[in-house]
DSSP file (Angstrom, degrees, kcal/mol; ACC not computed):
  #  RESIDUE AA STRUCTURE BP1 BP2  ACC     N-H-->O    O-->H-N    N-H-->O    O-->H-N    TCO  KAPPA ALPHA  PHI   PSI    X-CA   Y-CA   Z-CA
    1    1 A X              0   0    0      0, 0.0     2,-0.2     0, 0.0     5,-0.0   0.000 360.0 360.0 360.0 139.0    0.0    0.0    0.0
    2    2 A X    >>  -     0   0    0      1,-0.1     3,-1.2     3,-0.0     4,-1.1  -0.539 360.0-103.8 -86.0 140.4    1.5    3.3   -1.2
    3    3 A X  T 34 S+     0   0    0      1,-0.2     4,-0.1     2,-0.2    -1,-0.1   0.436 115.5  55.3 -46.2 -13.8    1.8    6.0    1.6
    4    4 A X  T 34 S+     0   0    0      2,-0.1    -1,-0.2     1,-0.1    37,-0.1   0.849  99.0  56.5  -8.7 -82.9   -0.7    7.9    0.8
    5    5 A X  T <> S+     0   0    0     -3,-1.2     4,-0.5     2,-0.2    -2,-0.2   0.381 108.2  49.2 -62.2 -43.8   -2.9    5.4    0.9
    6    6 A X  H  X S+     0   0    0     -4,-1.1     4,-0.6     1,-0.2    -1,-0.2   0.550 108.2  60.1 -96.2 -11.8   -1.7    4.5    5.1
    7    7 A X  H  4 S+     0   0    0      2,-0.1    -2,-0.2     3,-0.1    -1,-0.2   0.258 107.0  36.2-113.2  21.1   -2.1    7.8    5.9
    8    8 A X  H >> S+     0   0    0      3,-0.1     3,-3.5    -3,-0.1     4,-2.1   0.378 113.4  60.5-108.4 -67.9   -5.7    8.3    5.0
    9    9 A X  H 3< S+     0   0    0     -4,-0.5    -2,-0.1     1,-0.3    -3,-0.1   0.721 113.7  33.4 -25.9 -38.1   -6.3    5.0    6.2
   10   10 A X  T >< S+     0   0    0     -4,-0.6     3,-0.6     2,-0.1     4,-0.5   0.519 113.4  58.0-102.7  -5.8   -5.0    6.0    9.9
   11   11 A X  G X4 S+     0   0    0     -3,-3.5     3,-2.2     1,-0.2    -2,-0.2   0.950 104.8  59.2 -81.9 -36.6   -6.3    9.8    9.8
   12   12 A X  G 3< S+     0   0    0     -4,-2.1    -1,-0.2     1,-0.3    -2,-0.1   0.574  95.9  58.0 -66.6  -8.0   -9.9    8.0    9.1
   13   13 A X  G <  S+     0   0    0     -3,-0.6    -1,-0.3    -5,-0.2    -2,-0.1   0.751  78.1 110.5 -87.9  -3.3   -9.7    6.2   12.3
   14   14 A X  S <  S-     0   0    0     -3,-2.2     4,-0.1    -4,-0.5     2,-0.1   0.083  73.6-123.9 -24.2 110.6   -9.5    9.5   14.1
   15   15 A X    >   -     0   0    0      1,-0.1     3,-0.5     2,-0.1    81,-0.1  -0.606  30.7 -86.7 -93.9 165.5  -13.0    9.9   16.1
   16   16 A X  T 3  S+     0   0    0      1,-0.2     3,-0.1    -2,-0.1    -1,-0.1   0.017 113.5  20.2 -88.6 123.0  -15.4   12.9   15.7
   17   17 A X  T 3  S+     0   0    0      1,-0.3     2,-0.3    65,-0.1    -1,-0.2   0.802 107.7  90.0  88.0  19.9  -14.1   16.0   18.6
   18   18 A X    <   -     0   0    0     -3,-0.5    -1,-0.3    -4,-0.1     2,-0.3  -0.999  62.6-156.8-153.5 139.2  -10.6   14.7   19.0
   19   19 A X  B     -a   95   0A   0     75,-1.5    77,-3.5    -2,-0.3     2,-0.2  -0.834   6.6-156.4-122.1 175.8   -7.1   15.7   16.7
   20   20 A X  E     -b   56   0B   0     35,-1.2    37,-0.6    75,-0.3    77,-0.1  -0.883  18.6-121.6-141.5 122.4   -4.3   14.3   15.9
   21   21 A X  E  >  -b   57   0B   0     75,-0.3     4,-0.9    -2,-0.2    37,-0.2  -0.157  21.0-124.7 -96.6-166.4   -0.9   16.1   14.8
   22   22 A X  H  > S+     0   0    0     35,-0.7     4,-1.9     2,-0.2    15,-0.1   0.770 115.9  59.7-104.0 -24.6    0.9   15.4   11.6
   23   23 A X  H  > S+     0   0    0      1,-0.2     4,-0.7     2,-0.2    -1,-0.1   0.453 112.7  47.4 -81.9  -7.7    4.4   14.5   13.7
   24   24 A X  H  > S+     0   0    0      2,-0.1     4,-1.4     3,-0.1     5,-0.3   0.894 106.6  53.8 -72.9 -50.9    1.7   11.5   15.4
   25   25 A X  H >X S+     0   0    0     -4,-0.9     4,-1.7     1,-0.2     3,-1.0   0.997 116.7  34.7 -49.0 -71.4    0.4   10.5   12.3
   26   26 A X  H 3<>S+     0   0    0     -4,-1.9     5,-3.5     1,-0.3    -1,-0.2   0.851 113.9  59.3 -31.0 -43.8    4.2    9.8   10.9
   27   27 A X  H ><5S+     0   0    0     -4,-0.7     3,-3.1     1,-0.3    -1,-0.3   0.913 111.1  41.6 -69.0 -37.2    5.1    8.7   14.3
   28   28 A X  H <<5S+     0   0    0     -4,-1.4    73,-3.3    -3,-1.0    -1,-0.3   0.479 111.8  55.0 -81.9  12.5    2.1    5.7   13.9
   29   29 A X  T 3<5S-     0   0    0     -4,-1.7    -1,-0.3     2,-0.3    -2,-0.2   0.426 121.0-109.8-116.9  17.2    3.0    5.0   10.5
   30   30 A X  T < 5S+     0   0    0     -3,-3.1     2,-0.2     1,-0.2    -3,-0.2   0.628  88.2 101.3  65.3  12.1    6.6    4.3   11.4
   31   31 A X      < -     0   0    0     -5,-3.5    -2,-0.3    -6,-0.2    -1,-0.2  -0.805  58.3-155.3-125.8 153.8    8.0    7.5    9.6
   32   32 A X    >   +     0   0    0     -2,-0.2     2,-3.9    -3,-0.1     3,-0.5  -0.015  68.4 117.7-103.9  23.8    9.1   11.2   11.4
   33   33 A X  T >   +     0   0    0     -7,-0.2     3,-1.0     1,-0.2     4,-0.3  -0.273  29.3 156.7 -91.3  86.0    8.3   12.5    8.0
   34   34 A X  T >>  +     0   0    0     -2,-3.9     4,-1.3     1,-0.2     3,-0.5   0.774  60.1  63.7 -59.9 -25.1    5.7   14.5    9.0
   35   35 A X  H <> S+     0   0    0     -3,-0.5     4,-1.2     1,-0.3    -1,-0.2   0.684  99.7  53.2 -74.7  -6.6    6.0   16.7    5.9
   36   36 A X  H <4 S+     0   0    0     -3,-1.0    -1,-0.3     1,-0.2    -2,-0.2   0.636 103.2  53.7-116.0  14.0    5.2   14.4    3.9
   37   37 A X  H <> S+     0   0    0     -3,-0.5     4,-0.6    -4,-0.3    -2,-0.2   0.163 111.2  49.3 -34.8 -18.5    1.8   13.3    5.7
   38   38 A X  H  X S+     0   0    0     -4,-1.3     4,-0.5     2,-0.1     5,-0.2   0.827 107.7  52.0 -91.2 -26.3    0.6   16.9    5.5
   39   39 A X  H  X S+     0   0    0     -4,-1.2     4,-1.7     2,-0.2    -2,-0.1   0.764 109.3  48.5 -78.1  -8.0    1.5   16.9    2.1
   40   40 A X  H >4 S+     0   0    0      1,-0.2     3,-1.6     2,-0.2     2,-0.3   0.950 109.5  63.0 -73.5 -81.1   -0.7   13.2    1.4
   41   41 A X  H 3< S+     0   0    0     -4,-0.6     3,-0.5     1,-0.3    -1,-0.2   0.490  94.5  54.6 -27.4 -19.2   -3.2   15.2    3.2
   42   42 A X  H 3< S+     0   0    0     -4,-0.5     2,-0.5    -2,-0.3    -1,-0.3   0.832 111.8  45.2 -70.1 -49.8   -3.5   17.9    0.7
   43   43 A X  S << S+     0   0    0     -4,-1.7     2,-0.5    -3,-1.6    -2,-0.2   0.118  86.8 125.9-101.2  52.0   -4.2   15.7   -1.6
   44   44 A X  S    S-     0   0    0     -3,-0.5     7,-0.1    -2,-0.5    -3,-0.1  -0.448  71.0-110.3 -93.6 143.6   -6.4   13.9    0.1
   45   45 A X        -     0   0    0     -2,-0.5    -1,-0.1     4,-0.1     5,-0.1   0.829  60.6-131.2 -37.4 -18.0  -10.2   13.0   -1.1
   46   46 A X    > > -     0   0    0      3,-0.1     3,-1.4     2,-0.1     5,-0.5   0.145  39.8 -51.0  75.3 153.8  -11.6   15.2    1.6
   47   47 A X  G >>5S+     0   0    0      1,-0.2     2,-3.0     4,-0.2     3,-1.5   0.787 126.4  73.5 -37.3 -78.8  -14.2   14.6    4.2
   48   48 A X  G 345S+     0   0    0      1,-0.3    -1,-0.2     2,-0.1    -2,-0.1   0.317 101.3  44.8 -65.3  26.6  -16.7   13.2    1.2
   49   49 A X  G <45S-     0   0    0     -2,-3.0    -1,-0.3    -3,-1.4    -2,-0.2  -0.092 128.8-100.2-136.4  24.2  -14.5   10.0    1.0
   50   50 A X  T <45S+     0   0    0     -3,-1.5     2,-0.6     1,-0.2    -3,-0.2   0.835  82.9 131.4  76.5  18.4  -14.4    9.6    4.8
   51   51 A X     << -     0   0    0     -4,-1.1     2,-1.0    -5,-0.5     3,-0.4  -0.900  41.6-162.3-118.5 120.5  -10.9   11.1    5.2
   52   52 A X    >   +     0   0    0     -2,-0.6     3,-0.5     1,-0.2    -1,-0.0  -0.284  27.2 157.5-105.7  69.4  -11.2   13.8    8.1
   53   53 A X  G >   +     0   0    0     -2,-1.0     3,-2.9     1,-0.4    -1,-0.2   0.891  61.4  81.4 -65.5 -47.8   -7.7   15.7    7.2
   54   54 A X  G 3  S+     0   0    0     -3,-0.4    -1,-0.4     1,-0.3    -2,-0.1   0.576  86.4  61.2 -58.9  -1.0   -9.4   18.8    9.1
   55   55 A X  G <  S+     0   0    0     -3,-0.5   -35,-1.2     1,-0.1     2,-0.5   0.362  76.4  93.2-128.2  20.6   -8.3   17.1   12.4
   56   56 A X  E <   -b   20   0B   0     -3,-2.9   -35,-0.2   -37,-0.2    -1,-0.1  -0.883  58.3-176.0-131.0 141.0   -5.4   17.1   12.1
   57   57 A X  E     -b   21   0B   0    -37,-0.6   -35,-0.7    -2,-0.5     6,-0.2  -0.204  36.7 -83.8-116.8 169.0   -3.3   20.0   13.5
   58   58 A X        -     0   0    0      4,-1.8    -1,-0.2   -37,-0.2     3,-0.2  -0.197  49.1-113.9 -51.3 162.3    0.5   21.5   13.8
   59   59 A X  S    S+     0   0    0      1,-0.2    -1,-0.1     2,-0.1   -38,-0.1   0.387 121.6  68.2 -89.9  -4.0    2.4   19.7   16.9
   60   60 A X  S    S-     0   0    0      2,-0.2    -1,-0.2    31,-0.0     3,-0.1   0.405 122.2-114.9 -84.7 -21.8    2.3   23.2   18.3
   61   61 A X  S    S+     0   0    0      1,-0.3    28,-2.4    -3,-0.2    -2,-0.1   0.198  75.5 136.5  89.5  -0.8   -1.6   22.6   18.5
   62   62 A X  B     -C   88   0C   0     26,-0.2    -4,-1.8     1,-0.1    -1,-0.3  -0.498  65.5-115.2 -54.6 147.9   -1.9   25.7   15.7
   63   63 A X        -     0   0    0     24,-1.9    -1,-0.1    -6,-0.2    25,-0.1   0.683  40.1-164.2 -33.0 -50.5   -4.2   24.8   13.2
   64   64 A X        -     0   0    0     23,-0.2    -1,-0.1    -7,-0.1     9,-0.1   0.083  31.9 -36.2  91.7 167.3   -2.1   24.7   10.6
   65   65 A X        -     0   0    0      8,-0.0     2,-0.2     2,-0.0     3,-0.1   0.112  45.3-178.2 -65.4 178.9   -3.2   24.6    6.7
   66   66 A X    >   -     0   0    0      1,-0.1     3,-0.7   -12,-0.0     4,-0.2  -0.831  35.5-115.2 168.4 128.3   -6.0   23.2    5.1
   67   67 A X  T 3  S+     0   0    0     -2,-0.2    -1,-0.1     1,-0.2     3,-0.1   0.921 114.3  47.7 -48.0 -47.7   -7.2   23.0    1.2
   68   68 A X  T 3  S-     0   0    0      1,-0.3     4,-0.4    -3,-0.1    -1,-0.2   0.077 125.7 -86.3 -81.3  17.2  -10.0   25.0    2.1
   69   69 A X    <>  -     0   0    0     -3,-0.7     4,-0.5     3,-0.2    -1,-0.3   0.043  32.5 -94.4  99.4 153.0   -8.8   27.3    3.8
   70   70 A X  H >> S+     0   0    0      2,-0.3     4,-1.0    -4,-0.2     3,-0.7   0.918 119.6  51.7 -57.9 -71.5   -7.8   27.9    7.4
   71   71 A X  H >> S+     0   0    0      1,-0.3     4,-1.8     2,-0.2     3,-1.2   0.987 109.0  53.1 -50.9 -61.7  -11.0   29.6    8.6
   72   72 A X  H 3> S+     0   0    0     -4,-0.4     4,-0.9     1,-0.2    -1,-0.3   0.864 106.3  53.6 -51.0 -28.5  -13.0   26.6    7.1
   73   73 A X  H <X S+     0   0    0     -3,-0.7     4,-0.8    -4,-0.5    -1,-0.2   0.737 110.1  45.6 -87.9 -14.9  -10.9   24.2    9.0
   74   74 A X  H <X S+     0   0    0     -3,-1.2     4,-1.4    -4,-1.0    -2,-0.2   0.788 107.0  54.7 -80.3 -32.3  -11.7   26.1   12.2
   75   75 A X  H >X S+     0   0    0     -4,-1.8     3,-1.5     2,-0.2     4,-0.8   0.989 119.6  44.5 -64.8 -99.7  -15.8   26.3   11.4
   76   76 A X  H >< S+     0   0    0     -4,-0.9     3,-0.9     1,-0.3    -2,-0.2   0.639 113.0  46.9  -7.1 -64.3  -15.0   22.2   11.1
   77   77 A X  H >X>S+     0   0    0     -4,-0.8     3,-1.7     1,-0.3     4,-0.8   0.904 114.3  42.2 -78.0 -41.5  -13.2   21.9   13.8
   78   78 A X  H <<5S+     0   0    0     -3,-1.5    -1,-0.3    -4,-1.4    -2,-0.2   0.770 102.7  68.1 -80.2  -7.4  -15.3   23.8   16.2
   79   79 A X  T <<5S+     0   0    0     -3,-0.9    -1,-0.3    -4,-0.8    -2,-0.2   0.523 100.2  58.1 -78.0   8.9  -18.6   22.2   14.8
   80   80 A X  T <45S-     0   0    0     -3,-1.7    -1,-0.2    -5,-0.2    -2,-0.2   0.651 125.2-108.3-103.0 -41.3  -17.0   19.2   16.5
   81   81 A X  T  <5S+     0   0    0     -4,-0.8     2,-0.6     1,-0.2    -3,-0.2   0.838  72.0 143.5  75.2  80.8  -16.8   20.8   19.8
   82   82 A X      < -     0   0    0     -5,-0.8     2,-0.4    -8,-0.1    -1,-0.2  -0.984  47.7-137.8-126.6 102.6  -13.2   21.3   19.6
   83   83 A X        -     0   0    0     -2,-0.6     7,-0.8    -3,-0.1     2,-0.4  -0.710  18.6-162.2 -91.9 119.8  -12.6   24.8   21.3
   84   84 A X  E     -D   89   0C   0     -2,-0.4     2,-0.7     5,-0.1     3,-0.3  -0.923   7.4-172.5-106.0 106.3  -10.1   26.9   19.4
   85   85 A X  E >   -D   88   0C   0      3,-2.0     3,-0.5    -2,-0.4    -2,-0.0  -0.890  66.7 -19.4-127.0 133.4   -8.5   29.7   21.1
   86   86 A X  T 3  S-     0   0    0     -2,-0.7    -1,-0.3     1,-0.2     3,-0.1   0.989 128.5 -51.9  42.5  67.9   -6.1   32.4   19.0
   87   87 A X  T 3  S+     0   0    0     -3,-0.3   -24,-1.9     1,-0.1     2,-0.3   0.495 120.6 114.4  79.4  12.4   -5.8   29.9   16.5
   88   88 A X  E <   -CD  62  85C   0     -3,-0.5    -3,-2.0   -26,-0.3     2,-0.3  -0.906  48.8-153.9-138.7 121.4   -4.6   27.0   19.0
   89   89 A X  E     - D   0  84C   0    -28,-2.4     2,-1.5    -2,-0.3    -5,-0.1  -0.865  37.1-111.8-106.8 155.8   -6.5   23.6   20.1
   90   90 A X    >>  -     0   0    0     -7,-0.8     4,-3.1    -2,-0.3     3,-2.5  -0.629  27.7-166.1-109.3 110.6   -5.5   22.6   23.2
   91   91 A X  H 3> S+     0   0    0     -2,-1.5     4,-2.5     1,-0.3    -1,-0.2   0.696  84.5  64.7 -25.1 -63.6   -3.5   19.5   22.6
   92   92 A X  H 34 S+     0   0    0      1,-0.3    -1,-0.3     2,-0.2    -2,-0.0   0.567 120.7  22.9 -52.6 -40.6   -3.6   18.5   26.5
   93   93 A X  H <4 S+     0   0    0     -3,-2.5    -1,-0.3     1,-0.1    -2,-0.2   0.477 133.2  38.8-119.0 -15.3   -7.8   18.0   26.3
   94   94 A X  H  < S+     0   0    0     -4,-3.1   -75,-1.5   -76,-0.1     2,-0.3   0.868  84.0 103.2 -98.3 -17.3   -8.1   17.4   22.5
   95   95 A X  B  <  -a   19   0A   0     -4,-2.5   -75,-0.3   -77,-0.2     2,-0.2  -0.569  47.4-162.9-105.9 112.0   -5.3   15.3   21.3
   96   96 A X        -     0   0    0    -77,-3.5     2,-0.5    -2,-0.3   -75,-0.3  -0.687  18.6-132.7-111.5 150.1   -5.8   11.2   20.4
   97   97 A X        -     0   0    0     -2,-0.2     2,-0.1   -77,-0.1   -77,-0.0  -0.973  23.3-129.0-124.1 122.6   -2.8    9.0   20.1
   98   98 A X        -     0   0    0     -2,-0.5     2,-0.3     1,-0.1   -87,-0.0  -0.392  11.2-121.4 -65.9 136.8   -3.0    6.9   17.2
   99   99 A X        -     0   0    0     -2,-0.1    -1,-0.1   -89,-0.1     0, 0.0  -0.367  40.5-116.3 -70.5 138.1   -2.5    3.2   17.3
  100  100 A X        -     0   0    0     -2,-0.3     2,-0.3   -71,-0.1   -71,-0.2  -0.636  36.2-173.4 -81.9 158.5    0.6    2.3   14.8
  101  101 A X              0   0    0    -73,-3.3    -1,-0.0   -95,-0.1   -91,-0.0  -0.834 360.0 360.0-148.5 171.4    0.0    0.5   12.2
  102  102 A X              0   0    0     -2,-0.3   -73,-0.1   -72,-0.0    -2,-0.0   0.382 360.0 360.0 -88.6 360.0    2.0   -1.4    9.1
């Protein structure tokens, strides 16, 4: 399975009010390349194929980029009940630790 492809696979198990960073993702996927998990996440199918990139944030708990814009990823994020404050989730009450996977 192409990387891509493992990194959709593990953002999808993410559940609904809870993120994830992009330096987790890598960590559960056996990589530290986190740059290259946000860039599979650009080009990801989007939430209408079940892929919920919007949740996942900077390791800094900033929001971080988003195809659709920043502000849309906050509108997401908070419809979630994910409380965003100056641009910031707070890791400590929001943050899910991904199982690693193969």
């Amino acid at each position: 399975m192409e990387f891509k492809e493992r990194v959709f696979r593990i953002v999808k198990k993410m559940p609904k009010g809870r993120v994830s960073t992009y330096a987790e993702v890598g960590r559960a996927l056996g990589t530290r390349g986190f740059r290259a998990v946000g860039n599979a996440l650009n080009k990801s199918p989007g939430i209408k194929k079940g892929v919920p990139c919007h949740r996942v944030v900077r390791s800094d708990g900033k929001v971080g980029g988003f195809a659709l814009g920043t502000t849309r990823k906050i509108e997401m994020l908070k419809s979630e009940g994910i409380g965003i404050i100056n641009g910031k989730v707070d890791l400590g009450k929001y943050f899910y630790r991904l199982e690693k996977i193969l």
